[in-house]
C-alpha positions in Angstrom: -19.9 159.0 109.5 -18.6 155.9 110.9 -15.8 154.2 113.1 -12.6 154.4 110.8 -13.9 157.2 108.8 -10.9 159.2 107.9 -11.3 163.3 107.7 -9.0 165.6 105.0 -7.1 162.1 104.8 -5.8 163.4 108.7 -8.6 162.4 111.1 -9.1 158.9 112.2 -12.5 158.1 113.7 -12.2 156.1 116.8 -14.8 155.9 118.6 -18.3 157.6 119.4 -17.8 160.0 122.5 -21.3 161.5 122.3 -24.4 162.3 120.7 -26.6 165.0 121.0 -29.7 167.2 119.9 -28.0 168.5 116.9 -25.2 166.9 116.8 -22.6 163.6 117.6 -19.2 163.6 119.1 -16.4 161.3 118.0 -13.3 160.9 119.6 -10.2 160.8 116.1 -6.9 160.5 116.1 -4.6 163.6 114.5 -2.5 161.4 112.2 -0.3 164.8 111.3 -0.1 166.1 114.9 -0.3 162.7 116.5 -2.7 163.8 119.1 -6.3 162.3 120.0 -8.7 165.2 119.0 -12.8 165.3 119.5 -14.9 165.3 116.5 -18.2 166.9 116.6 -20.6 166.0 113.4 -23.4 167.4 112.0 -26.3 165.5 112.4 -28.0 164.1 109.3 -31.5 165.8 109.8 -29.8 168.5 109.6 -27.6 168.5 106.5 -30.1 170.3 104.5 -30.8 172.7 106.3 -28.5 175.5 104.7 -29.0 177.6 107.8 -28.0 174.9 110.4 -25.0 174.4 108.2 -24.0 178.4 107.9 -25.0 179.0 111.6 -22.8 175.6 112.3 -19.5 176.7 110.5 -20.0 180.6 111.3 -20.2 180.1 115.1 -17.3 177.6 115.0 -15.1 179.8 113.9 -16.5 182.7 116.3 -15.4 180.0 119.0 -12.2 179.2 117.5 -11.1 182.9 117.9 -11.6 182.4 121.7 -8.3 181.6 123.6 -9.2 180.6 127.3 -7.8 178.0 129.4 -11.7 177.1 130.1 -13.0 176.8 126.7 -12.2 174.0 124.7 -10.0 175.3 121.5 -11.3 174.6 118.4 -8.8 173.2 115.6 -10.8 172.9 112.4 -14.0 173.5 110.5 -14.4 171.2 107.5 -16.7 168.9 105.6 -16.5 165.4 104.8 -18.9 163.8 101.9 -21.6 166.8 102.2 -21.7 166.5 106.0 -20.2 169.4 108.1 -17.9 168.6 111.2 -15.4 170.7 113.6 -11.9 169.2 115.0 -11.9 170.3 118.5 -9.8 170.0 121.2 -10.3 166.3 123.7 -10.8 166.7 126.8 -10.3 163.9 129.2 -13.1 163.4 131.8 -16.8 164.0 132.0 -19.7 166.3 131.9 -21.0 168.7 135.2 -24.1 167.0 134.6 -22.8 163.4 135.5 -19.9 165.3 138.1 -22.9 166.5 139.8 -24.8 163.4 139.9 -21.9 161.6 141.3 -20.2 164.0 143.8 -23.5 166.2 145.1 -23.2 167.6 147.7 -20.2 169.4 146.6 -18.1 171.3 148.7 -18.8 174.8 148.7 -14.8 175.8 147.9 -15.0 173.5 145.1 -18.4 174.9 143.9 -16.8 178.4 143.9 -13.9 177.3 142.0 -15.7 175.5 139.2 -18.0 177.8 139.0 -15.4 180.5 139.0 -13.7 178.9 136.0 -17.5 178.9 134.0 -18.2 182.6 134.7 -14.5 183.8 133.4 -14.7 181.6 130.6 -18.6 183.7 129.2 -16.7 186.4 130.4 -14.1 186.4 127.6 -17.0 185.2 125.1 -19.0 188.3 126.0 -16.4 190.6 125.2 -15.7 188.8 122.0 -19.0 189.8 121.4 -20.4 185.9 121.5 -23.0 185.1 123.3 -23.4 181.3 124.4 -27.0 180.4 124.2 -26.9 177.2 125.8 -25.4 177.1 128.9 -25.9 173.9 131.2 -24.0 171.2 132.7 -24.2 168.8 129.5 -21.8 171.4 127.6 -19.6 172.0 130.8 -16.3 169.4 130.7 -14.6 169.1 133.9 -11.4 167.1 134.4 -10.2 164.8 136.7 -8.1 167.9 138.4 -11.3 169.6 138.6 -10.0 172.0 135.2 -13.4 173.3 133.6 -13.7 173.0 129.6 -16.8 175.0 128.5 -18.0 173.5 124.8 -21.2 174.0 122.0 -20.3 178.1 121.6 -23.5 179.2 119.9 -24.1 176.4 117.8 -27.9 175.8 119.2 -28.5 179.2 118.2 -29.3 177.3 114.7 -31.9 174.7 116.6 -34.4 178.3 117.1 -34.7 177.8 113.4 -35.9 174.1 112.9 -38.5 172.3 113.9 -39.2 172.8 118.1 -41.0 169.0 117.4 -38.2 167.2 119.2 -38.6 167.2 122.6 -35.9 164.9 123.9 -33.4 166.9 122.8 -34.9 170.4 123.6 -35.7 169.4 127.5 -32.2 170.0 128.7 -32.1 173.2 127.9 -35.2 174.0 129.2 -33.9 173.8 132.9 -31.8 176.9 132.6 -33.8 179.0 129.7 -34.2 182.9 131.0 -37.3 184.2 131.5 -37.0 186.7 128.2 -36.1 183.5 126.5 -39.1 181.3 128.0 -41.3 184.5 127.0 -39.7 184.2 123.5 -37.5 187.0 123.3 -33.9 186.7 121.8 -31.1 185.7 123.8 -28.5 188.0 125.6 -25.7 188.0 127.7 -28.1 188.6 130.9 -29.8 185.4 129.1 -26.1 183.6 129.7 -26.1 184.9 133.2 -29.1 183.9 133.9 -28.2 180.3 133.0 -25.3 180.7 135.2 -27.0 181.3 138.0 -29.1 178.0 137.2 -25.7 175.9 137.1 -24.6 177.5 140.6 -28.1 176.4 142.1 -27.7 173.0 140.5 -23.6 172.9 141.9 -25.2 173.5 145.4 -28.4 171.6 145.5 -27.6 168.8 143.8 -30.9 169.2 141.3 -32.6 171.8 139.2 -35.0 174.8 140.5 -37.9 174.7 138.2 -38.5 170.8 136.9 -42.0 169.5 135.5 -43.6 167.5 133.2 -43.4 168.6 129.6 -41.1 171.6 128.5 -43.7 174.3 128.2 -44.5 173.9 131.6 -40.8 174.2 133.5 -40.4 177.3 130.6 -43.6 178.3 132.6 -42.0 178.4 136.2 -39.1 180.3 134.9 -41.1 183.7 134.5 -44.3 182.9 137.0 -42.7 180.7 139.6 -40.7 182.5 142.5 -36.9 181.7 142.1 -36.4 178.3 145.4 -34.6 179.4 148.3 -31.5 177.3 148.7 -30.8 178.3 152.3 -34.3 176.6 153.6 -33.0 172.9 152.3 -29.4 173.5 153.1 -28.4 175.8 156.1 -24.8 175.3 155.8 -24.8 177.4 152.8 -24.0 181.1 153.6 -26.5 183.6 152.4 -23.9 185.9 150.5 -23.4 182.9 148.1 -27.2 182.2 148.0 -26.9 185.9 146.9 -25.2 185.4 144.2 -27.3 182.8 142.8 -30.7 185.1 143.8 -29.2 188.0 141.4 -28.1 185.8 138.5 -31.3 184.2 138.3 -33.4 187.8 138.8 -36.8 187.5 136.6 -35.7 191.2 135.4 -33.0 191.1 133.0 -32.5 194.5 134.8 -32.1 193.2 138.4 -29.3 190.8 137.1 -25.2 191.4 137.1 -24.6 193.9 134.4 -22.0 191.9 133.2 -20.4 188.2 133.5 -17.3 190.3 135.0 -19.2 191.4 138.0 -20.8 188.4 138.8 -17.2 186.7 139.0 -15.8 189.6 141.2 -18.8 188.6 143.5 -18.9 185.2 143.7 -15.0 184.8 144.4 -15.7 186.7 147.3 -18.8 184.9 148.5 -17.4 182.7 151.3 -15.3 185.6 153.1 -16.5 185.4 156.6 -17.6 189.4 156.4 -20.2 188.4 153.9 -21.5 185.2 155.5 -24.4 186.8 157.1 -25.3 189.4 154.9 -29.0 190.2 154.1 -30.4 188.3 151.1 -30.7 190.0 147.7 -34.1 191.6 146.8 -34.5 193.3 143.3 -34.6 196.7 142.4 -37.6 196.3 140.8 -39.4 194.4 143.4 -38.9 197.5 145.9 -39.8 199.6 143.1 -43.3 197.3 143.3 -43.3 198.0 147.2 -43.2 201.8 146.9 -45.8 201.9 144.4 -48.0 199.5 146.3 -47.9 201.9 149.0 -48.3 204.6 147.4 -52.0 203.7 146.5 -52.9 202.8 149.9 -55.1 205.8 150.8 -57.5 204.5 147.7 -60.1 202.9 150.3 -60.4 206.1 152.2 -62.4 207.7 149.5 -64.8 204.2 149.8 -65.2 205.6 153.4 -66.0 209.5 152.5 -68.7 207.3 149.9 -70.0 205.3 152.2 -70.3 208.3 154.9 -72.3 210.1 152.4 -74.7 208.0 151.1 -76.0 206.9 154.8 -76.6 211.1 154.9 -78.1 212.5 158.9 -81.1 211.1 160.4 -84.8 211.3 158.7 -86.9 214.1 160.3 -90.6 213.2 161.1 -93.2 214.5 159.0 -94.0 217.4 161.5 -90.9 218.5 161.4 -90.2 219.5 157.8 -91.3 222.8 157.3 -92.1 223.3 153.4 -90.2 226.4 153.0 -87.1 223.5 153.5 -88.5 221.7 150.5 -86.0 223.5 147.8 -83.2 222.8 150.0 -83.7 219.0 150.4 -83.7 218.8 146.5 -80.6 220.9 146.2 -79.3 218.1 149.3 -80.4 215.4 146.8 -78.8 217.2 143.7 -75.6 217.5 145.2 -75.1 213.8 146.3 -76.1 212.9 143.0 -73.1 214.7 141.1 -70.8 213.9 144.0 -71.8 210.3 143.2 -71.6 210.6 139.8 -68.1 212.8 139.8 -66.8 210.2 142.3 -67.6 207.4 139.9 -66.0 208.9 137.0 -63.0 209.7 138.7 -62.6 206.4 139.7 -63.6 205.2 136.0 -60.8 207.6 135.0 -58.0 206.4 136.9 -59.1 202.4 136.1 -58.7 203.5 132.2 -55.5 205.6 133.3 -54.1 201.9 134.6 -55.2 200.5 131.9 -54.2 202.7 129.3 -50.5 202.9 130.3 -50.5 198.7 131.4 -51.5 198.7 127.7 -48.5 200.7 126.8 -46.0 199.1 128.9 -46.6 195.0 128.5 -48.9 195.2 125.2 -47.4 198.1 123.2 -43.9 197.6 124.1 -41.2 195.2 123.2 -37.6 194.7 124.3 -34.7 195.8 122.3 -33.5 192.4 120.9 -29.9 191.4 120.7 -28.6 192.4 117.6 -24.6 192.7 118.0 -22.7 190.0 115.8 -25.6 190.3 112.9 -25.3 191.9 109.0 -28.0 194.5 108.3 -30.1 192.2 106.3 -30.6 189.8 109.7 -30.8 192.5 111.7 -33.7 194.3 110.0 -35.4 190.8 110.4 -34.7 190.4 113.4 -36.2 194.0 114.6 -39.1 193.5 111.9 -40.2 190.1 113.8 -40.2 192.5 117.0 -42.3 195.3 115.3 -39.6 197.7 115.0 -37.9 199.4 112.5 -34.5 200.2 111.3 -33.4 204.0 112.4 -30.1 205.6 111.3 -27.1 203.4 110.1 -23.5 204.9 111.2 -20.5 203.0 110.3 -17.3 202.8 112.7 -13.8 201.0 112.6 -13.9 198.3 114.9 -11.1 195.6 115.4 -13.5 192.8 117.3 -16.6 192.8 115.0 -16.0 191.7 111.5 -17.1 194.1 108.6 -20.7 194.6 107.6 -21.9 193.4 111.2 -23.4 195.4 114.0 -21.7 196.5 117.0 -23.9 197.8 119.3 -27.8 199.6 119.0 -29.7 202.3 120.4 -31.5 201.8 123.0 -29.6 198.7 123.9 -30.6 195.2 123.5 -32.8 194.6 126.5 -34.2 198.2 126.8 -38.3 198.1 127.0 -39.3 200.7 124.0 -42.7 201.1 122.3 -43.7 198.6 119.4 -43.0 200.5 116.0 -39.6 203.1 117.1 -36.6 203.2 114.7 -33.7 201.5 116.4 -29.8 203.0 115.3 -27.7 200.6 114.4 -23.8 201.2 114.5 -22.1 198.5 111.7 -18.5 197.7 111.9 -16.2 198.3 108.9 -13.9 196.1 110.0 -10.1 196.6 111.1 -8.7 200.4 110.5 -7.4 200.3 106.5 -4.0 201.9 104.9 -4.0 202.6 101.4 -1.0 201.8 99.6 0.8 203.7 97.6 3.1 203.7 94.5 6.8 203.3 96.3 8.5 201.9 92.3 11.2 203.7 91.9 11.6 205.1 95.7 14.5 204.1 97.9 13.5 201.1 99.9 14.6 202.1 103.3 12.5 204.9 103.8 9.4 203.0 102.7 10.2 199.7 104.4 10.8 202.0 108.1 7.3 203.7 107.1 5.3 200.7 106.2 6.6 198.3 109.0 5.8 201.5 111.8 2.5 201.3 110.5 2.3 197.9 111.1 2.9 195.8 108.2 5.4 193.0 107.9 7.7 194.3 105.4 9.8 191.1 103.4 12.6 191.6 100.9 13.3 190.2 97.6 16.5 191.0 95.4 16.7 191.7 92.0 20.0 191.8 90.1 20.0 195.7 88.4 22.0 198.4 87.2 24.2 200.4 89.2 21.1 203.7 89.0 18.9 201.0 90.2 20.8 199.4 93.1 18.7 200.3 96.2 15.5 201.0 94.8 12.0 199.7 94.4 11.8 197.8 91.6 8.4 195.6 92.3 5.6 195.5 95.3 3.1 192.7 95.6 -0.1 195.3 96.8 -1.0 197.5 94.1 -1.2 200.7 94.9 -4.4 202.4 96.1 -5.3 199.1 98.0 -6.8 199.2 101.3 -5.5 196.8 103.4 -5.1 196.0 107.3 -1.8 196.5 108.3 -1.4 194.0 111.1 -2.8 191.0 108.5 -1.1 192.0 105.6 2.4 191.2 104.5 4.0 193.2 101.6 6.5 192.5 99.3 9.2 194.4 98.2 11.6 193.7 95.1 14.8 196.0 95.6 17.7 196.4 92.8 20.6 194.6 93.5 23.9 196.2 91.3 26.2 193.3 93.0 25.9 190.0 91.0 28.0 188.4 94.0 29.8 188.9 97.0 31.9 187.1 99.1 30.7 185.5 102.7 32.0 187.4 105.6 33.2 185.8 109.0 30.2 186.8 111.2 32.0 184.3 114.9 31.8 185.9 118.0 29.7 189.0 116.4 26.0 190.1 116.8 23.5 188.6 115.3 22.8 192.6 114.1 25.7 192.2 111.9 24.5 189.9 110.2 21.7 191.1 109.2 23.2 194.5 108.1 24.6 192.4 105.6 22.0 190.5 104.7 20.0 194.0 104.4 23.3 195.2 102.4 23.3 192.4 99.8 19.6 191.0 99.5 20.4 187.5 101.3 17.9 186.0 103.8 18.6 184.9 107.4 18.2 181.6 109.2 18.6 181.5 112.9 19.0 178.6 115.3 20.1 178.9 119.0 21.6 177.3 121.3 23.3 177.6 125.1 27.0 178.2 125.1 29.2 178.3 128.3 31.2 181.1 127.9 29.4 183.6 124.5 26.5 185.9 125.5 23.3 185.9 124.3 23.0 187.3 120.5 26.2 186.2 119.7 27.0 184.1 116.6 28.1 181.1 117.1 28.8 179.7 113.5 27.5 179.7 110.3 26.7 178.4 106.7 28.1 179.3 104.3 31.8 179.8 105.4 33.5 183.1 105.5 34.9 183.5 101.7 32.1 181.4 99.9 30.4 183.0 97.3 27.1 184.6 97.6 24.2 186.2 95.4 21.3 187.6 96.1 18.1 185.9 97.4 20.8 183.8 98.8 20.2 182.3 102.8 22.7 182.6 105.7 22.2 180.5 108.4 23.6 181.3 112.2 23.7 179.5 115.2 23.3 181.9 117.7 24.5 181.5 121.8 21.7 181.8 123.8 24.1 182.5 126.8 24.5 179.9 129.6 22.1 177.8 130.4 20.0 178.4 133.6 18.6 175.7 136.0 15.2 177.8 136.8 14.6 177.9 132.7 12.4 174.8 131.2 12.2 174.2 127.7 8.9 173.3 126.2 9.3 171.7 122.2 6.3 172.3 120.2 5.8 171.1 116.6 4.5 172.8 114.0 3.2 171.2 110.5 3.3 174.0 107.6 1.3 173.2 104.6 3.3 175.1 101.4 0.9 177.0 99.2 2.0 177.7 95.7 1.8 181.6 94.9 3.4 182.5 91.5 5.1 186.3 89.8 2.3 188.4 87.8 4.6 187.8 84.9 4.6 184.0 85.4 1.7 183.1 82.6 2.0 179.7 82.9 3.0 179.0 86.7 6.0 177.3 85.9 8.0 178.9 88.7 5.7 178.7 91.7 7.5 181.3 94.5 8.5 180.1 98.2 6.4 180.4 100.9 7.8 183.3 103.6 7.5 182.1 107.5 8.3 184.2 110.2 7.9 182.5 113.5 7.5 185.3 116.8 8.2 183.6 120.5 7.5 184.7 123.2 9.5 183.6 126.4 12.4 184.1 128.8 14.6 184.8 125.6 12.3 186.6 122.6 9.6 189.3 122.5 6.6 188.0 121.0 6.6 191.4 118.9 9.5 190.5 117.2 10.3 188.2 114.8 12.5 185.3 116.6 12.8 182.9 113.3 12.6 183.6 109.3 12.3 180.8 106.9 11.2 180.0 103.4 9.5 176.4 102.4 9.1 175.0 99.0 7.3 171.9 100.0 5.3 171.0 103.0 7.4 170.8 106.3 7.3 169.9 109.5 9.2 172.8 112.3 10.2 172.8 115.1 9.8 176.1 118.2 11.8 175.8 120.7 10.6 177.9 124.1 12.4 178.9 127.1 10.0 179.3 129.6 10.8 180.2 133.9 9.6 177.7 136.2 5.7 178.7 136.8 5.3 180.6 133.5 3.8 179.9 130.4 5.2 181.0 127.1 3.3 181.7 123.8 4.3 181.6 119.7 2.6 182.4 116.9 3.3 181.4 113.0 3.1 183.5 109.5 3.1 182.1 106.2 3.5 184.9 103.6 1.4 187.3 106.6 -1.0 185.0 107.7 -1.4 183.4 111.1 -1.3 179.4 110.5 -0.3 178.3 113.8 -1.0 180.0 117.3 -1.3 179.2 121.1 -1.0 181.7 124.0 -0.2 178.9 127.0 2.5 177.0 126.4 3.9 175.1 129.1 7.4 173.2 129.8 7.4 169.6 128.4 
C-alpha cells in the first residue's frame, strides 16, 4: 500500500506512522466519519502465509471486543487488493519506549500512574480471555496528558509460526520474554505479568534488566541470570515498589501475582509511607530451596562415622596378639568390610533416588500449556507438541468464549504434570440457546411479553386480516425449532390487522405511553425526538406528525416530539454521529426480490434521561443514512449508546463525553 491509497472507498492513506516486525502503520483519514484513524497493514512477507493472515484478522477482532479507556479501540478488519489491514483508533503522541528515553528518570508518582493504566488495561484482556503476548514499551502509546493506549493485542502470536530468521525485528521482544517463554513453553497470563514487571523496571531505571549481544543470549539471562536489584543504583526508590517489580518478574511462574488484578491492587499502594520500608520480596520457592538445603545438612556426619572407622584402634605388637584372638580380628575385618560396603550402597541409593526423581521432575515433566481461546483441533496440537494427550471433553454454556473453543483445562495451564497424562478440556458451546417455537395462529401479546422476558427484541409488523384474525400471529421470521441466542437475536412478528384505517388521535400534552398503546392498538411504528421545554415534564408529547384526524393504516409511522423537561445548567450534551449502512433483506415469498424490506433500528442511550436497557429511539431506513444521538450527560460523567439494525450491534461506545 501507498500514500493516497484509498480503503473500502472510505480510508485515505496519509502518511506512514510506523513500521514494524510484522507489520506497518499508516496514519488515514475516515472520509465517512471525518476523523483521522491509524491504519495498521499486513506486511507483504507475510501475505501468504494463510496463518499470519487467520491469526491477524482473528486476534483483531478478539481486540475489538475489548472496551478500555487504555486500549486502543479497534474500528475495522478488512482487506485491500489481497493484503489484510485493521482501522484502529489514532492516538496522538508517542511510544513508552521513546517517553522513557526522553523523560528517564521519571518520577515515581508518574511511574505508578502509567504503569497503573498498563496493568488495568491486561487486566480486562485476561478476563476476556486474551492474552497479550508482546508486552513492551514499543506497543505502549502514551499521550501528551500522560493517557496510556495499549496496542498489537495478540497479533505476534502469528510471528511463533514463521521463520525466527529475522532478528531485527524479534530483538525487542526479547527484553521482556518470560522465562517459560525463553525456555520455549507457551505464553500465559503470568507470561504478560512477567513482561509487566520488565516495563516497571525499565519506567524506573531508565534501561532494560537483562541486555546482550544476540537474542539467544539476553533469552539466556531471563531464566539463569538473577533478576538486578533496582534499589542498589537508585536509593530513592522505596523497597515496597522494588517489590512489586521483584514478584512480577519471579523466575517461577508460581512465585508471580496470581492475577494482573492483584498486581494492580499492589502497586497502587506501593508508595504509602507504611510500606516504604518493608522487607524485600523473596519467592516461595526459593525458601522452599532453603528448607530443603538444610534439611540435608547432617549428610557429612556419616563421612565422619566413615572416616572414624576406617582409621580403627591402635596396632598391637606382635607379642601381644594372642592366637586364640585370631578369629576375632577376621570377624573385626568382616564387619568393616560390609559396613563399608552397606555404607556405599546407601549412599549409591540415595544419589540414584536424586536422580531418579530430578529425572521425573525437569526431564519427565512438562507444564500444562495455555490452551484457553483454542478449538479442539489446535488444542490437541498444541498438547501433542508437549507430549500430552487429550483426556475427557465436557461441553459448558459460556457467554465469553465463543463456541467450539476451550475455556479452561485440568490441571491448569502452567501446572508441572508428567510427560504423557490426559489433560480435560472444558469447550464452550457458546451463549445459552432458546428454541423457538410455533406461535402462528397464537395471540401476539402473550408471546411478544414471553419472548422479550426472555430476552429477545420483539418488532411488529401489520398485516391487514379478517376480523377472526385481528390480533393474531400471522407470520414469524425464526422458524420454529431454531436455537438462537436471545440477547443477539431479533424476531419478527406479523400480527392481523381487521382495521384497514383509522383516524389520528391528538396525542399534546399526553404520555409518550399513550402513544404507543395506540401504536400497539393499530400496528403503526413510533418515531421519537426530544427536546427541553419550560413548562411540560419529561415524557410528555409535545407535538406530532401526522395531525390529529389524518388518516392512518397500518405499518404506518407516528412521529412525537417529546419534552425532555426544563433544561438544567449541570446537564452537558455530547452529539454523536452515527452512519448506518441499509442492508436489503427480502419476504420468503418475495422470489424475485423486488420488494427488498426496511431495515429496523433501535437506538438504547444511556444518560441523565434514558436507561441503556431500554430502547430510547426506533427507526426504519430504506437507504443508507446518516443519525444523529443526542446524550445528556451530568458534569463529570460519561454516558454510553449502543445501535441495532434488524438485532444486530452496528454502532457502540461505553465513554461518551460532553462535546
Amino acid at each position: 500500500m501507498e500514500i493516497g491509497d484509498k480503503l473500502s472507498d472510505r480510508y485515505v492513506l496519509t502518511s506512514v506512522i510506523g513500521q514494524g516486525g510484522m507489520a506497518n502503520v499508516f496514519l488515514a483519514h475516515d472520509l465517512i466519519l471525518d476523523r483521522d484513524v491509524a491504519v495498521k497493514v499486513l506486511r507483504y512477507d507475510f501475505q501468504e502465509n494463510k496463518d499470519a493472515i487467520r491469526r491477524f484478522q482473528r486476534e483483531a477482532i478478539s481486540a475489538s471486543q475489548l472496551l478500555h479507556p487504555n486500549i486502543v479501540e479497534v474500528y475495522d478488519v478488512d482487506e485491500h487488493e489481497k493484503q489484510q489491514y485493521i482501522v484502529m483508533e489514532y492516538v496522538e503522541g508517542q511510544d513508552l519506549k521513546t517517553f522513557i528515553k526522553e523523560n528517564a528518570p521519571v518520577p515515581l508518582e508518574l511511574v505508578v500512574s502509567i504503569m497503573g493504566q498498563i496493568v488495568a488495561a491486561i487486566d480486562v484482556a485476561h478476563k476476556n480471555r486474551i492474552i497479550h503476548r508482546d508486552i513492551k514499551p514499543q506497543n505502549i502509546l502514551i499521550t501528551p496528558n500522560n493517557v496510556v493506549k495499549i496496542t498489537d493485542f495478540g497479533i505476534a502470536v502469528a510471528l511463533s509460526d514463521t521463520s525466527i530468521t529475522q532478528t531485527n525485528t524479534l530483538l525487542g521482544s526479547v527484553h521482556y520474554l518470560s522465562p517459560e517463554q525463553a525456555k520455549g513453553n507457551s505464553a500465559t497470563t503470568k507470561s504478560d505479568i512477567y513482561a509487566m514487571g520488565v516495563v516497571l523496571y525499565e519506567l524506573i531505571t531508565g534501561s532494560v534488566p537483562h541486555d546482550g549481544e544476540s537474542a539467544v543470549s539476553i533469552a539466556l539471562k531471563h531464566f539463569q541470570e538473577p533478576f538486578p536489584t533496582i534499589r542498589e543504583r537508585l536509593e530513592y526508590v522505596p523497597q515496597s515498589l522494588e517489590n512489586v517489580v521483584l514478584k512480577a518478574t519471579a523466575k517461577q511462574a508460581k512465585d508471580r501475582y496470581r492475577s494482573a488484578q492483584d498486581m494492580f491492587n499492589d502497586l497502587s499502594s506501593s508508595l504509602s509511607v507504611g510500606r516504604l520500608n518493608e522487607k524485600p520480596f523473596v519467592p516461595t520457592s526459593q525458601l522452599d530451596e532453603s528448607e530443603q538445603f538444610k534439611s540435608i545438612q547432617p549428610i557429612p556426619a556419616a563421612e565422619q562415622v566413615l572416616t572414624e572407622t576406617i582409621e580403627g584402634p591402635e596396632p598391637l605388637d606382635e607379642e601381644q596378639f594372642p592366637t586364640f584372638d585370631l578369629p576375632a580380628k577376621k570377624s573385626n575385618r568382616l564387619g568393616s568390610r560390609i559396613f563399608k560396603v552397606l555404607f556405599f550402597a546407601t549412599i549409591l541409593a540415595l544419589l540414584s533416588l536424586a536422580v531418579f526423581f530430578a529425572y521425573r521432575l525437569f526431564v519427565a515433566s512438562v507444564l500444562v500449556p495455555e490452551l484457553a481461546g483454542l478449538d479442539q483441533k489446535q488444542a490437541s496440537q498444541i498438547l501433542k507438541e508437549n507430549d500430552l494427550k487429550l483426556g475427557e471433553s465436557t461441553v459448558i454454556w459460556d457467554d465469553m468464549v465463543p463456541r467450539g473453543q476451550v475455556v479452561e483445562s485440568e490441571p491448569k495451564a502452567g501446572e508441572r504434570i508428567n510427560r504423557g497424562s490426559k489433560i480435560n478440556l472444558t469447550f464452550s458451546d457458546g451463549k445459552p440457546r432458546v428454541k423457538i417455537g410455533d406461535y402462528l395462529n397464537q395471540n401476539y401479546e402473550p408471546v411478544r411479553r414471553k419472548l422479550i422476558d426472555a430476552g429477545f427484541i420483539v418488532d411488529l409488523r401489520y398485516l391487514a386480516a379478517s376480523q377472526a384474525e385481528a390480533g393474531k400471529i400471522l407470520e414469524q421470521s425464526i422458524a420454529p425449532g431454531t436455537e438462537v441466542v436471545p440477547g443477539e437475536s431479533s424476531i419478527i412478528l406479523v400480527i392481523g390487522s381487521y382495521s384497514e384505517q383509522t383516524t389520528m388521535q391528538d396525542f399534546a400534552n399526553l404520555s409518550l405511553d399513550m402513544v404507543y398503546k395506540f401504536a400497539d392498538t393499530y400496528g403503526l411504528y413510533v418515531e421519537e425526538s426530544y427536546q427541553y421545554h419550560d413548562y411540560l415534564p419529561e415524557g410528555i408529547v409535545i407535538d406530532q406528525d401526522p395531525l390529529s384526524g389524518s388518516p392512518i393504516v397500518p405499518g404506518d409511522t407516528i412521529r412525537v416530539t417529546v419534552s425532555q423537561g426544563e433544561e438544567k445548567s449541570d446537564v452537558l450534551t455530547a452529539t454523536e454521529t452515527i452512519y448506518l449502512d441499509y442492508v436489503p433483506k427480502y419476504a420468503e415469498n418475495d422470489y424475485d426480490q423486488s420488494h427488498p424490506l426496511p431495515n429496523q433500528i433501535q437506538v438504547f442511550i444511556g444518560d441523565s434521561r434514558n436507561n441503556i436497557n431500554q430502547v430510547a429511539r426506533k427507526l426504519e431506513i430504506t437507504e443508507s443514512r446518516e443519525i444523529q444521538i443526542v446524550l445528556y450527560i451530568p458534569e463529570g460523567g460519561s454516558g454510553q449508546y449502543r445501535v441495532l439494525r434488524d438485532g444486530d450491534v452496528v454502532a457502540e461506545s461505553s465513554d461518551v463525553y460532553p462535546n
